[in-house]
TORPA-4810 file (N, C-alpha, C, O; in nm, 3 decimals):
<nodes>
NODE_1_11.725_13.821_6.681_11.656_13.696_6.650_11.525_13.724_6.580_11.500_13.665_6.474_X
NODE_2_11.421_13.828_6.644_11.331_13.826_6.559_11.321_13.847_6.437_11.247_13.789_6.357_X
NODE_3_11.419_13.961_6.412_11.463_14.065_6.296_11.484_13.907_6.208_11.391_13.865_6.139_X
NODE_4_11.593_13.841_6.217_11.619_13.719_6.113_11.510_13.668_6.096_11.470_13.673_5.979_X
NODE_5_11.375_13.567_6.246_11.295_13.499_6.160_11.229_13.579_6.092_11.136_13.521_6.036_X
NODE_6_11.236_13.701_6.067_11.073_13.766_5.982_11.162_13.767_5.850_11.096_13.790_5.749_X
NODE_7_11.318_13.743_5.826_11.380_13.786_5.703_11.353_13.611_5.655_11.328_13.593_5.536_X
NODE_8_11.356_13.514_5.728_11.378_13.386_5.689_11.230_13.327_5.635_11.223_13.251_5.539_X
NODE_9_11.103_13.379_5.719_10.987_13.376_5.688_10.965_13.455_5.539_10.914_13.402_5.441_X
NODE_10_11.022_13.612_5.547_10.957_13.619_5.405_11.066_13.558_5.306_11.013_13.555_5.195_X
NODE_11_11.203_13.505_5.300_11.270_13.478_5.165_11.217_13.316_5.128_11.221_13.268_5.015_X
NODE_12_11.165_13.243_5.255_11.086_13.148_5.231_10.977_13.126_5.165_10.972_13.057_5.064_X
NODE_13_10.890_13.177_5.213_10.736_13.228_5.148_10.680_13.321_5.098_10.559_13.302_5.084_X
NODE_14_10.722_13.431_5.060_10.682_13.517_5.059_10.742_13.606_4.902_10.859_13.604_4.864_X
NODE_15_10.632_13.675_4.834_10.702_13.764_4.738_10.619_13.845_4.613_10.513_13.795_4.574_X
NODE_16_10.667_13.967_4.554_10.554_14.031_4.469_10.539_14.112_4.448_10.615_14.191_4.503_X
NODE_17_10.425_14.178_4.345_10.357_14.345_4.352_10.206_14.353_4.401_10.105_14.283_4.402_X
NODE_18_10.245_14.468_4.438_10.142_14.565_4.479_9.975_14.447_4.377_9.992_14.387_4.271_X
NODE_19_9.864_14.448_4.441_9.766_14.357_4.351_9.693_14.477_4.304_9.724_14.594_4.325_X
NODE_20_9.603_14.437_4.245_9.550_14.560_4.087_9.385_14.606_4.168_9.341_14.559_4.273_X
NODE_21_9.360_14.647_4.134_9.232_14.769_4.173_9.096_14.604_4.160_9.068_14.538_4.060_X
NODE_22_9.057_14.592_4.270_8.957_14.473_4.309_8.835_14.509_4.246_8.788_14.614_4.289_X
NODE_23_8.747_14.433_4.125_8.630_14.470_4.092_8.548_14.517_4.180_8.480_14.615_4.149_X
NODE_24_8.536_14.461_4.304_8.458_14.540_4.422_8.522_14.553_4.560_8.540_14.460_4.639_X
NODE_25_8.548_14.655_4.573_8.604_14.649_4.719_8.571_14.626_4.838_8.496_14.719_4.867_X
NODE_26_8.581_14.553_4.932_8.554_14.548_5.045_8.585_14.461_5.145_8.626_14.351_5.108_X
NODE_27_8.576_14.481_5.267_8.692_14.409_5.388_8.659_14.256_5.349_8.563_14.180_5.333_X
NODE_28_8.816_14.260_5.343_8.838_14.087_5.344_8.831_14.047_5.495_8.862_14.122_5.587_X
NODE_29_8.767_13.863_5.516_8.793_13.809_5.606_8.856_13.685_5.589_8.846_13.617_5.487_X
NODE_30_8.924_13.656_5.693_8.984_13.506_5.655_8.915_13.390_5.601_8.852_13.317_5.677_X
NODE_31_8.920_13.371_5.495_8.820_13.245_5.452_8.947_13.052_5.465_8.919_12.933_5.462_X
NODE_32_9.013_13.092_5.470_9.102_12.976_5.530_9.237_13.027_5.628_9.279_13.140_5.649_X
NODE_33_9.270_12.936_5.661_9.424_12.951_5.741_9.506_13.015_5.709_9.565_13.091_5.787_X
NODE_34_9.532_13.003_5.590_9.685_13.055_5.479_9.626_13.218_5.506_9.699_13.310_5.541_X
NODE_35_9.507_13.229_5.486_9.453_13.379_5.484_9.477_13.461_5.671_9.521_13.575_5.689_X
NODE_36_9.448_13.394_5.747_9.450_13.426_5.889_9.621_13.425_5.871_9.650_13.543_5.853_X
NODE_37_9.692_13.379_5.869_9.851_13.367_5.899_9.936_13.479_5.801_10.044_13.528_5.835_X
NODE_38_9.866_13.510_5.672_9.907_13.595_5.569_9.909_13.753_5.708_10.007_13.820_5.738_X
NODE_39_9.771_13.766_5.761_9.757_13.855_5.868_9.839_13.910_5.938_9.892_14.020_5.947_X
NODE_40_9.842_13.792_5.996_9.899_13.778_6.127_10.137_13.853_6.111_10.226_13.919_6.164_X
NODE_41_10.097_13.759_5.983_10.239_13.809_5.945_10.266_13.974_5.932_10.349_14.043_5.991_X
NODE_42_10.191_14.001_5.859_10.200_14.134_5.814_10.186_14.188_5.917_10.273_14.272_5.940_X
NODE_43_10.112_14.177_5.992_10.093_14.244_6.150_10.231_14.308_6.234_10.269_14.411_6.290_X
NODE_44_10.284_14.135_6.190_10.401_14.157_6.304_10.494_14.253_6.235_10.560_14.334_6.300_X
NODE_45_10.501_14.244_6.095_10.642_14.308_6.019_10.565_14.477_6.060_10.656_14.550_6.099_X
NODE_46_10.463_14.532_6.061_10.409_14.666_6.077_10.439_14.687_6.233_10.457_14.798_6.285_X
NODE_47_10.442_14.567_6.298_10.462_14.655_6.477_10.621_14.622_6.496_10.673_14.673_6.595_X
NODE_48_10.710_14.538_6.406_10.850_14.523_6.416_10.914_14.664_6.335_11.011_14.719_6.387_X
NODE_49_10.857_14.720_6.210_10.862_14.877_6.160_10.830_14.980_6.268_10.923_15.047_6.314_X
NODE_50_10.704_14.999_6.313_10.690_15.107_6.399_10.717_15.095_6.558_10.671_15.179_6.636_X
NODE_51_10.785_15.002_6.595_10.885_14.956_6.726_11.019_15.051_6.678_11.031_15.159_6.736_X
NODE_52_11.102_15.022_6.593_11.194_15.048_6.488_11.201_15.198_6.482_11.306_15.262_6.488_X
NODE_53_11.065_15.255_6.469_11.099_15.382_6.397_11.052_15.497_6.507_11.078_15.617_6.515_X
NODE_54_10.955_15.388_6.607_10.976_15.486_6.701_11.060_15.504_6.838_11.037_15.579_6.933_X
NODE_55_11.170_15.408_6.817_11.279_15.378_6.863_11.380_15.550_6.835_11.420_15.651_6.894_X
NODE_56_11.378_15.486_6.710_11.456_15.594_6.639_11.438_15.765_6.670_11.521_15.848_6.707_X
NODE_57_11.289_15.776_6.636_11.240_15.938_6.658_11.294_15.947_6.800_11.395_16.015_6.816_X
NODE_58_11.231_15.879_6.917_11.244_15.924_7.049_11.365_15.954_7.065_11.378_16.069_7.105_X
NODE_59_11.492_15.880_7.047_11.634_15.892_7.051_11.664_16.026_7.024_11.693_16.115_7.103_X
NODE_60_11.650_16.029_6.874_11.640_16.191_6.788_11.603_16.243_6.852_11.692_16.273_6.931_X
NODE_61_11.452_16.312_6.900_11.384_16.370_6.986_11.441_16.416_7.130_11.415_16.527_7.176_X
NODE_62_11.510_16.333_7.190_11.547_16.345_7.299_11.684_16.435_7.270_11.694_16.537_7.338_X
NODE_63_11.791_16.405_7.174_11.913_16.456_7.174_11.963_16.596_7.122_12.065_16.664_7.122_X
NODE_64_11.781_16.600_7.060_11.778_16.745_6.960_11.654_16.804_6.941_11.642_16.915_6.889_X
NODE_65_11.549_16.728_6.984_11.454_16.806_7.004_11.329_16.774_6.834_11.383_16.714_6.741_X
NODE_66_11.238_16.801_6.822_11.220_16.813_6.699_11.283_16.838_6.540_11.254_16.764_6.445_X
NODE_67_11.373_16.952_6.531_11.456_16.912_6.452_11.506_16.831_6.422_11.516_16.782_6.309_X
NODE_68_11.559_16.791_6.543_11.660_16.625_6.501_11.577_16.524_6.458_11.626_16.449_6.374_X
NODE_69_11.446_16.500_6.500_11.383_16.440_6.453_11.323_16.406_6.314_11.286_16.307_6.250_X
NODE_70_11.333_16.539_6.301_11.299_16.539_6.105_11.410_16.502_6.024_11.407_16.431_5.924_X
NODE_71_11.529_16.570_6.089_11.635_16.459_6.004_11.658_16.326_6.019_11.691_16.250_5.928_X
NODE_72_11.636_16.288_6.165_11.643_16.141_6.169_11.550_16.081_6.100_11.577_15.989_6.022_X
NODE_73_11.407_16.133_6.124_11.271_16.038_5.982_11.340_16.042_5.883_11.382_15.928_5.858_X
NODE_74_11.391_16.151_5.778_11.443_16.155_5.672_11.545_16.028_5.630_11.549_15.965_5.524_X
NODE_75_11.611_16.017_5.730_11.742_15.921_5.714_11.716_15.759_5.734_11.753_15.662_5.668_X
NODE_76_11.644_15.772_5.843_11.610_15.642_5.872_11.508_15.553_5.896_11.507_15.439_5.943_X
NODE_77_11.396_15.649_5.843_11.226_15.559_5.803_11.257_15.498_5.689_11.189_15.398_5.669_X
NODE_78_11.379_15.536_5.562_11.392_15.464_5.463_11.428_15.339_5.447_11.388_15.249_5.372_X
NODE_79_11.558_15.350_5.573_11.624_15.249_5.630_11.589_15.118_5.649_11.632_15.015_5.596_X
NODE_80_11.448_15.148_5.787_11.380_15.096_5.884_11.278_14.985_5.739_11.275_14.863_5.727_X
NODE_81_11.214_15.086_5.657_11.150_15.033_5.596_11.228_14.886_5.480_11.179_14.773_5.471_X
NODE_82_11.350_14.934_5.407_11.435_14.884_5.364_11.444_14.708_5.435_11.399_14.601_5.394_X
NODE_83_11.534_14.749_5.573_11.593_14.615_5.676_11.457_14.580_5.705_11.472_14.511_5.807_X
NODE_84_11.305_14.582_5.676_11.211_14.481_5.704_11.163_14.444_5.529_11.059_14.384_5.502_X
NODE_85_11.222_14.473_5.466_11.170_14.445_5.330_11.331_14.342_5.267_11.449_14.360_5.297_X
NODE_86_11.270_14.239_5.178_11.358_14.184_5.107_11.302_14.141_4.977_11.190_14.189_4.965_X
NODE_87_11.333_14.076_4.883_11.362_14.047_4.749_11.178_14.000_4.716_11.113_14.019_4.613_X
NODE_88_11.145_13.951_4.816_11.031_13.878_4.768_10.918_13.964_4.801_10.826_13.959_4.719_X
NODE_89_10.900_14.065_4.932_10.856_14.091_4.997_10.834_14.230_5.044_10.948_14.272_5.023_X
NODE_90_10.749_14.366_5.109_10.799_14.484_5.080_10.713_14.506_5.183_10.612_14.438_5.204_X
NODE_91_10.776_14.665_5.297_10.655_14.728_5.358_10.673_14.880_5.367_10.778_14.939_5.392_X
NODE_92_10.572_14.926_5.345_10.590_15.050_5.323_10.485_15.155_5.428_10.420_15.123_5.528_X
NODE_93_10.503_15.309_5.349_10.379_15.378_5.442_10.357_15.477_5.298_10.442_15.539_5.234_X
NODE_94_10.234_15.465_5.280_10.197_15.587_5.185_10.076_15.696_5.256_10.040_15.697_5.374_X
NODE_95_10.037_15.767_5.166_9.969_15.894_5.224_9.901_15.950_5.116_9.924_15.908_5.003_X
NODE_96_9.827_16.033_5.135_9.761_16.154_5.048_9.839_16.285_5.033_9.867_16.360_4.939_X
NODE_97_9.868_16.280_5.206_9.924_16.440_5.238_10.091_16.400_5.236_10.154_16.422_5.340_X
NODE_98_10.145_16.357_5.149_10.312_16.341_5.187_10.384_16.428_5.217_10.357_16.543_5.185_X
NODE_99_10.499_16.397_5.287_10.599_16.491_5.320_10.732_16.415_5.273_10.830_16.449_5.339_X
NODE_100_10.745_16.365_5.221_10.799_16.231_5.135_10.797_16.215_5.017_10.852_16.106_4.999_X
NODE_101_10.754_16.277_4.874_10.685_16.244_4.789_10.679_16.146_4.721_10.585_16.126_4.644_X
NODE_102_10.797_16.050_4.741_10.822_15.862_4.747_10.650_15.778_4.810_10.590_15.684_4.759_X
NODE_103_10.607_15.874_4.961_10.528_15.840_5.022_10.408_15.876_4.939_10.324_15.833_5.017_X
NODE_104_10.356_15.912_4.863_10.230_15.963_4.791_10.177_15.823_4.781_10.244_15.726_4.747_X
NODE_105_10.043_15.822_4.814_9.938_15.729_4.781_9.913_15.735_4.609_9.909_15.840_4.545_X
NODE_106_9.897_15.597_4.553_9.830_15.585_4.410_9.690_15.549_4.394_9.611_15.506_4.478_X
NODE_107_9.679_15.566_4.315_9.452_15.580_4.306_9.391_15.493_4.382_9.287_15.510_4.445_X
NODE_108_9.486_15.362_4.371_9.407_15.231_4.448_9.379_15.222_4.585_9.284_15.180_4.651_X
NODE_109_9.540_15.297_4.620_9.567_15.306_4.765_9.493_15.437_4.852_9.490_15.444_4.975_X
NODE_110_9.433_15.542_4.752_9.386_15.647_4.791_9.237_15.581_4.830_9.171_15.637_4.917_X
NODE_111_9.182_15.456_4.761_9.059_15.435_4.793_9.072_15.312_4.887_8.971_15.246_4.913_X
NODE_112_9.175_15.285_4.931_9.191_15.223_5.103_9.163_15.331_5.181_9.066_15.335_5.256_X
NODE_113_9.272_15.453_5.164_9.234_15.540_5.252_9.105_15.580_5.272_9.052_15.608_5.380_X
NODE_114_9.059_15.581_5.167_8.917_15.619_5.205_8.764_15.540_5.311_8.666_15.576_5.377_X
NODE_115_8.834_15.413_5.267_8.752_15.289_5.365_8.805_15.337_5.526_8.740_15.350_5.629_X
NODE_116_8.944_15.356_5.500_9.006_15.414_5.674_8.965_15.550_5.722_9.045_15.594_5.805_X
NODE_117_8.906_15.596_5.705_8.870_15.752_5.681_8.713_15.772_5.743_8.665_15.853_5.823_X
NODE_118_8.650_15.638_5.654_8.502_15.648_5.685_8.498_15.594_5.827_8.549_15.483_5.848_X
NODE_119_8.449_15.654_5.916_8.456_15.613_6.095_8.285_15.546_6.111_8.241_15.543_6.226_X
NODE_120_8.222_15.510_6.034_8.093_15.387_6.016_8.186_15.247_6.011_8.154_15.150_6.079_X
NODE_121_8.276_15.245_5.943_8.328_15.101_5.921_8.385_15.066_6.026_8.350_14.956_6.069_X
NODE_122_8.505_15.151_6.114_8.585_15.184_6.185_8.674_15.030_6.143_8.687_14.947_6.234_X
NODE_123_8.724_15.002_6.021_8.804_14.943_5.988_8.958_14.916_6.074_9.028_15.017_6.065_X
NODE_124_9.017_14.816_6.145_9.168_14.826_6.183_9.276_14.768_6.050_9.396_14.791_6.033_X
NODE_125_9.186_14.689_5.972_9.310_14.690_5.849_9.175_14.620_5.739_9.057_14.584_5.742_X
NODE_126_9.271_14.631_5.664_9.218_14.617_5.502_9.317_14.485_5.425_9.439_14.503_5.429_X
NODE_127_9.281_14.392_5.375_9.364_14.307_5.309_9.293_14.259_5.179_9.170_14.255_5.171_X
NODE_128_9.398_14.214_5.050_9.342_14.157_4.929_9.435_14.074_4.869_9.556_14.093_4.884_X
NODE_129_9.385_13.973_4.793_9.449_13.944_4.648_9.448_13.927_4.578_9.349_13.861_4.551_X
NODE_130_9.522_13.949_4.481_9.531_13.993_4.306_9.461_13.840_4.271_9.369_13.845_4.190_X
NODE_131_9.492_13.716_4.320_9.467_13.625_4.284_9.417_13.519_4.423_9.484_13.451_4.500_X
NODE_132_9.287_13.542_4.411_9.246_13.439_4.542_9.255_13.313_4.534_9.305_13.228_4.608_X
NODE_133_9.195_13.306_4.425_9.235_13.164_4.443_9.334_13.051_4.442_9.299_12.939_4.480_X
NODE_134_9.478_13.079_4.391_9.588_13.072_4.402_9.670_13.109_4.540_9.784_13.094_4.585_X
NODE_135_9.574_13.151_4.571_9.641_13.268_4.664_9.811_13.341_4.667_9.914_13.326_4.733_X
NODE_136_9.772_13.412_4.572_9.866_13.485_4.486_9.832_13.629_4.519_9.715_13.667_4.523_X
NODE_137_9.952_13.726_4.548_9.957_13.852_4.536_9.847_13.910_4.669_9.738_13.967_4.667_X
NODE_138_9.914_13.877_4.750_9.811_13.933_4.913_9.904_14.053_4.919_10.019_14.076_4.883_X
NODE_139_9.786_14.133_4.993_9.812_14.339_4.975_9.728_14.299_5.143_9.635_14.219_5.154_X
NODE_140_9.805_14.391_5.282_9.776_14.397_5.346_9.815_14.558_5.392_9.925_14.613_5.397_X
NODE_141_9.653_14.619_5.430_9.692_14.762_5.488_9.617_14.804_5.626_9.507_14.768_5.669_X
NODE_142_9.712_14.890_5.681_9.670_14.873_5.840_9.710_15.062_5.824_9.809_15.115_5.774_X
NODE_143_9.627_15.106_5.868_9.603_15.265_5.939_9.708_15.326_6.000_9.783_15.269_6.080_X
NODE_144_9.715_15.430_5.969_9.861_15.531_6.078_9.788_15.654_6.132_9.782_15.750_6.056_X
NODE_145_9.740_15.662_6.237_9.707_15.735_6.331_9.768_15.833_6.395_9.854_15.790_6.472_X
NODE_146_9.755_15.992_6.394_9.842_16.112_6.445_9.824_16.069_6.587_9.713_16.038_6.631_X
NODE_147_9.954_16.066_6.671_9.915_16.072_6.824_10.018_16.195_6.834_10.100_16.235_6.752_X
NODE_148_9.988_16.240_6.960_10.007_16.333_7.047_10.176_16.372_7.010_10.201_16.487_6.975_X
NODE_149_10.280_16.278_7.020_10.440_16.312_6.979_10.427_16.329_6.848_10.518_16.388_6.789_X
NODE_150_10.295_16.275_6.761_10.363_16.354_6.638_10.282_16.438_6.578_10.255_16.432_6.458_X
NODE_151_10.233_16.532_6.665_10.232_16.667_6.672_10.319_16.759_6.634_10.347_16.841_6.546_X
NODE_152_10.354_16.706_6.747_10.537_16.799_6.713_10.595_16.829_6.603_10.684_16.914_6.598_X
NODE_153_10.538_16.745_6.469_10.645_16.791_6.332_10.507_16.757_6.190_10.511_16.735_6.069_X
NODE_154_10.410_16.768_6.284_10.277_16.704_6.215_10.137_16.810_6.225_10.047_16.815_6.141_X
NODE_155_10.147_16.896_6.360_10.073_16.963_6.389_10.038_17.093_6.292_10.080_17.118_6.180_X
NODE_156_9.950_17.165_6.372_9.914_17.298_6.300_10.077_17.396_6.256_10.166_17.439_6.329_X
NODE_157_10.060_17.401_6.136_10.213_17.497_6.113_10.212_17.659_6.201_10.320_17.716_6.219_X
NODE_158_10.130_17.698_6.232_10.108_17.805_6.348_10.190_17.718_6.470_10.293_17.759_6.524_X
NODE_159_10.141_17.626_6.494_10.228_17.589_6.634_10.330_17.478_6.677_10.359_17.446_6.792_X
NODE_160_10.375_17.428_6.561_10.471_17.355_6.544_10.631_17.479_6.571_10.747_17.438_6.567_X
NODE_161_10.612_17.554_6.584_10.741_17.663_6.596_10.823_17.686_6.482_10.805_17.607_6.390_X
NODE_162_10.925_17.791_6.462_10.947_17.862_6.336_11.110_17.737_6.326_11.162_17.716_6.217_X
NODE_163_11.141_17.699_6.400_11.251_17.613_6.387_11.216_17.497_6.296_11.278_17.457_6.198_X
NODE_164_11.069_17.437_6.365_11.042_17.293_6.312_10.995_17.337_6.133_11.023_17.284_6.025_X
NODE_165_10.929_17.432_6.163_10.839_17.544_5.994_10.989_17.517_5.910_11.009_17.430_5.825_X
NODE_166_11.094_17.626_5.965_11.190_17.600_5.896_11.249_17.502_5.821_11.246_17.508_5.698_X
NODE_167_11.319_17.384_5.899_11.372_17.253_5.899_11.290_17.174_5.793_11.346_17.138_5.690_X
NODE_168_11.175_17.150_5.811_11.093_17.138_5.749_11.064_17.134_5.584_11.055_17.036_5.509_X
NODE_169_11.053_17.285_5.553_11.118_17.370_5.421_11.213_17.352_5.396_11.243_17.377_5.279_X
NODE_170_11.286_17.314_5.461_11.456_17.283_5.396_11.455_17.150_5.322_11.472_17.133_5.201_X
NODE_171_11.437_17.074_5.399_11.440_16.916_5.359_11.330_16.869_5.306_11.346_16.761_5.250_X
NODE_172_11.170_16.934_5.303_11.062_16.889_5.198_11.017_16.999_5.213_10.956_17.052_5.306_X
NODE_173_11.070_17.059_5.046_10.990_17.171_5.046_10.873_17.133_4.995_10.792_17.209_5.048_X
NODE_174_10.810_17.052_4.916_10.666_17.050_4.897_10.590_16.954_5.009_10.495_16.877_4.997_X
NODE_175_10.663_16.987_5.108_10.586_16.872_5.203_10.401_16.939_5.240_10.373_17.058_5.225_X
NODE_176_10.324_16.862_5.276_10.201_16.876_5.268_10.128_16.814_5.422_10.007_16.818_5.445_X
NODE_177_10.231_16.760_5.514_10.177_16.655_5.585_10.175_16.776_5.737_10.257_16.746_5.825_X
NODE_178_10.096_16.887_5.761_10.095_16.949_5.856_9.960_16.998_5.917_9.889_16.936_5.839_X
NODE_179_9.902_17.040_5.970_9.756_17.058_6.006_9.702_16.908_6.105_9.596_16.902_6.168_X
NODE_180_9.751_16.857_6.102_9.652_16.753_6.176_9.669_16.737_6.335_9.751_16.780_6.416_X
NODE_181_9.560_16.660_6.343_9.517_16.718_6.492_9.506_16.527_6.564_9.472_16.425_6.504_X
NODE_182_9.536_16.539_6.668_9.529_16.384_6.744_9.393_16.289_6.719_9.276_16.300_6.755_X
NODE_183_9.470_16.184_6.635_9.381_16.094_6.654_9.309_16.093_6.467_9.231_16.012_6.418_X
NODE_184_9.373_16.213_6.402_9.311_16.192_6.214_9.426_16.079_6.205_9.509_16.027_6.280_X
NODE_185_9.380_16.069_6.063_9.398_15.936_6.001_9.532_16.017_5.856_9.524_16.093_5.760_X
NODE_186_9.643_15.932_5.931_9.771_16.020_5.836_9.820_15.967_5.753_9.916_16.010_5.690_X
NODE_187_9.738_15.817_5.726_9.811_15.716_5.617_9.785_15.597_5.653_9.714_15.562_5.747_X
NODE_188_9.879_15.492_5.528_9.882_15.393_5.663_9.997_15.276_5.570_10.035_15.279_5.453_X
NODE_189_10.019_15.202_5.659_10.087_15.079_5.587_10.053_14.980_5.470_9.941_14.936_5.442_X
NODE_190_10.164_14.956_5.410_10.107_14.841_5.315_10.204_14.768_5.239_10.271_14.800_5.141_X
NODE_191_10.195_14.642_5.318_10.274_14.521_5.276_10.215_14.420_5.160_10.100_14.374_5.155_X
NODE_192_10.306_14.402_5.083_10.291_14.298_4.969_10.355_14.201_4.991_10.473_14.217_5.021_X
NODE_193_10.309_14.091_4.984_10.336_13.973_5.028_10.289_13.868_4.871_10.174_13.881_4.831_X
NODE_194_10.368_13.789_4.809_10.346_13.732_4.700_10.225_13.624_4.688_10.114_13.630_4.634_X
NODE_195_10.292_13.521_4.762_10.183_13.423_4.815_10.186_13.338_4.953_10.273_13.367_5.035_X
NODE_196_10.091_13.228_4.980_10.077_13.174_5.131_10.142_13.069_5.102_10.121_12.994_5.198_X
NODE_197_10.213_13.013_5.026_10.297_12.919_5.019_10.353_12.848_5.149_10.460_12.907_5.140_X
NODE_198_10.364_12.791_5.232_10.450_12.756_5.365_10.424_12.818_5.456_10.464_12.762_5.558_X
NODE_199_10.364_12.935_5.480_10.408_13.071_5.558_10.363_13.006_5.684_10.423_13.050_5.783_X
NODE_200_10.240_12.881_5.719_10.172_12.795_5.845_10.306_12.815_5.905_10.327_12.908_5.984_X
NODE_201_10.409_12.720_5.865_10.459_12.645_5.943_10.598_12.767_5.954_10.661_12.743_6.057_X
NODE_202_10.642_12.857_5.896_10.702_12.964_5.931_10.671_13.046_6.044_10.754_13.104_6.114_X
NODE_203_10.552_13.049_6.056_10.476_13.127_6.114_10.464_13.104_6.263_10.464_13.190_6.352_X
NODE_204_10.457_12.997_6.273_10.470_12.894_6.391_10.591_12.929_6.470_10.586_12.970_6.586_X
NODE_205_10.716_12.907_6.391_10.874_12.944_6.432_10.852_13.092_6.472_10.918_13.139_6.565_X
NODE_206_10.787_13.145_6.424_10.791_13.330_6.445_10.721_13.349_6.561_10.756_13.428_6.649_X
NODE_207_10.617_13.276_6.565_10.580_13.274_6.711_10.653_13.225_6.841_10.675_13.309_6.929_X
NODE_208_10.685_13.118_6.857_10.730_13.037_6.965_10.899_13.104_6.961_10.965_13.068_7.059_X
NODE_209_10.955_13.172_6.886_11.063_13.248_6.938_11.016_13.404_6.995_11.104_13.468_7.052_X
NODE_210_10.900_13.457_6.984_10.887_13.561_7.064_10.820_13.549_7.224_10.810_13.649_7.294_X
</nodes>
């Protein structure tokens, strides 16, 4: 049920690209409703993705250990990301350090990361649009944080073990995403959402069924 309203919410309202490099950057706040609910949405599609995907790893994890796990990310973060994205609508995860190279951050997105990075702001998400006043082309990005399980295929390559080193090299050999330590900053999400068209009263339904 939820999975449908978030597909019915975005083929309703929702749709677009990525918005263009902001003459000046800096944290948006809700200046009307349509803007608070644009949020709120994106919110949910980022904790209905990483519900999803860490569904998935633990499964993997459990049946095979780390290895399995890297093949399962491989197979089915694409997936995961895919079945919450539709025609109008998109969510993704980019990075600096990819292990993905699909996942590579672009200039614009490298200078989100950087607002997430700076620990003065201590930013929990970042949002924009290409066109405010229309409210056209909303870009919402929210932080991905190393915790402790993803260590395991994320950590120092000294102690991640020669299995995970291996596996690893096999399936991304230019992968880059290793060294980090609990609690750095490994990326983060970012949904495009077209415009606020309807999304109030969608939004509403998305609530009162959870």
């Amino acid at each position: 049920m939820y999975r449908l309203l978030i597909t019915a919410l975005v083929l309703f309202a929702l749709g677009c690209s990525a918005s263009e490099k902001p003459e000046n950057t800096k944290q948006e706040t809700p200046t009307n409703a349509i803007q608070a609910e644009m949020q709120d949405a994106a919110q949910m599609l980022v904790s209905g993705f990483m519900k999803d995907l860490k569904s998935e790893l633990m499964s993997a994890m459990k049946k095979g250990g780390p290895v399995n796990a890297i093949s399962a990310c491989q197979i089915k973060a694409p997936e995961i990301a895919a079945g919450f994205s539709a025609k109008q609508w998109s969510i993704k995860r980019v990075t600096e350090k990819p292990r993905n190279q699909l996942n590579k951050a672009d200039t614009h997105q490298q200078e989100i990361l950087a607002l997430f990075a700076d620990t003065l702001k201590q930013l929990k998400f970042f949002d924009e649009w290409a066109n405010p006043d229309n409210k056209i082309g909303y870009t919402y990005y929210q932080p991905i944080k190393i915790g402790k399980f993803c260590l395991k295929c994320h950590g120092d390559s000294k102690k991640v073990g020669e299995k995970v080193t291996l596996a690893l090299k096999d399936k991304y050999p230019d992968d880059q995403a290793t060294g980090y330590k609990s609690g750095d900053l490994r990326g983060m999400f970012v949904v495009v959402i077209e415009n606020g068209d309807d999304v109030s009263q969608l939004q509403r339904a998305l609530r009162d069924s959870l």
